[in-house]
C-alpha positions in Angstrom: 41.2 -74.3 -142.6 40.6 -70.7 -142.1 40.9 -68.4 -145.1 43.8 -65.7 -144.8 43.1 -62.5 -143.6 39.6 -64.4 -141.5 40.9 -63.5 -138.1 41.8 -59.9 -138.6 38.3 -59.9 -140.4 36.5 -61.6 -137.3 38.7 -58.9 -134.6 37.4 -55.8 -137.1 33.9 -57.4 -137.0 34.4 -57.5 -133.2 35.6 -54.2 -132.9 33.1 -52.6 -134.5 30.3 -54.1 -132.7 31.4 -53.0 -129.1 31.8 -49.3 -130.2 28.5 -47.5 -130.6 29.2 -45.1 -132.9 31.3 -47.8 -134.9 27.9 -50.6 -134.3 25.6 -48.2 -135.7 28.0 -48.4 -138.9 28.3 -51.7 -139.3 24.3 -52.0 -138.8 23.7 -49.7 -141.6 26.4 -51.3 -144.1 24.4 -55.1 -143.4 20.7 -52.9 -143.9 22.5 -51.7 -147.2 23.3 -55.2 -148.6 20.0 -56.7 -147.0 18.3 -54.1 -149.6 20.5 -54.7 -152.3 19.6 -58.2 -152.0 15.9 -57.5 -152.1 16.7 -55.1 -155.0 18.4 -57.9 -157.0 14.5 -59.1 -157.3 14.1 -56.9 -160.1 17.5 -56.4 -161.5 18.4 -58.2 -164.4 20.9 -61.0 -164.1 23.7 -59.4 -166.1 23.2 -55.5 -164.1 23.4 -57.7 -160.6 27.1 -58.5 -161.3 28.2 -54.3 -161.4 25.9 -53.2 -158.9 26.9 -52.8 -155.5 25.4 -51.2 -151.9 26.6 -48.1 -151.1 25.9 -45.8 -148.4 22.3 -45.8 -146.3 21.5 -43.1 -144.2 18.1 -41.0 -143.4 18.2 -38.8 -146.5 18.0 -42.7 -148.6 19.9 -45.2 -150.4 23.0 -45.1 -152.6 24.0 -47.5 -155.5 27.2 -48.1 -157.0 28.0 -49.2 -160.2 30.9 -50.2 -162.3 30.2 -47.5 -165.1 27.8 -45.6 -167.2 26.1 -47.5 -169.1 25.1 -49.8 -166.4 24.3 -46.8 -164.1 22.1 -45.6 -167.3 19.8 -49.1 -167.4 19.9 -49.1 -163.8 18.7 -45.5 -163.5 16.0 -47.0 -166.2 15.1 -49.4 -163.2 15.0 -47.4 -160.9 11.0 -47.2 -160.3 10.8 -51.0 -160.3 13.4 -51.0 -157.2 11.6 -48.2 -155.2 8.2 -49.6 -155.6 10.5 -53.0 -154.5 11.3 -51.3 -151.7 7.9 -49.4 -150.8 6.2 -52.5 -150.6 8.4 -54.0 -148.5 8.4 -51.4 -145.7 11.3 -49.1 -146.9 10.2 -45.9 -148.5 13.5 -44.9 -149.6 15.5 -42.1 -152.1 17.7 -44.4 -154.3 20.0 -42.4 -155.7 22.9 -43.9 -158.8 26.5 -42.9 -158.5 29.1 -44.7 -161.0 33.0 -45.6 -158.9 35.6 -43.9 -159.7 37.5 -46.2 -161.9 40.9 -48.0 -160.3 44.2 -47.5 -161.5 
């Protein structure tokens, strides 16, 4: 049974990939995750849970966090996940930025 909300989901998917502009989006938003994922090597178990991929472009990396005292141990980290990332072919700028919180 298909989930609710799976086809419009599969149709944005879609839509994005046969725009070019739009395809080089989505492209950068699954490198973002991919690196998060790779990141998660070296984050602790209880940071991985608040930290999410933001944006990737040429200038580097961007991750988002839940709130300040995780963006503070994760700033703590953030050698480990560059030298993550050097070594696996991405010689990125990672740069912290806490969300806004949700009302």
């Amino acid at each position: 049974m298909a989930q609710p909300g799976s086809t419009s989901a599969l149709a944005l998917a879609s839509a994005l990939g046969s725009n070019e502009t739009l395809s080089g989006l989505l492209q950068r938003v699954h490198a973002s995750q991919a690196l998060l994922a790779l990141a998660g090597e070296v984050l602790p178990a209880g940071l991985r849970g608040v930290v999410r991929a933001g944006p990737l472009d040429d200038e580097g990396w961007v991750l988002l966090v839940a709130n300040a005292a995780a963006a503070a141990k994760l700033r703590q980290l953030l050698p480990a996940v560059e030298a993550l990332l050097r070594q696996n072919g991405h010689g990125l700028a990672v740069k912290v930025k806490v969300l806004p919180r949700q009302t």
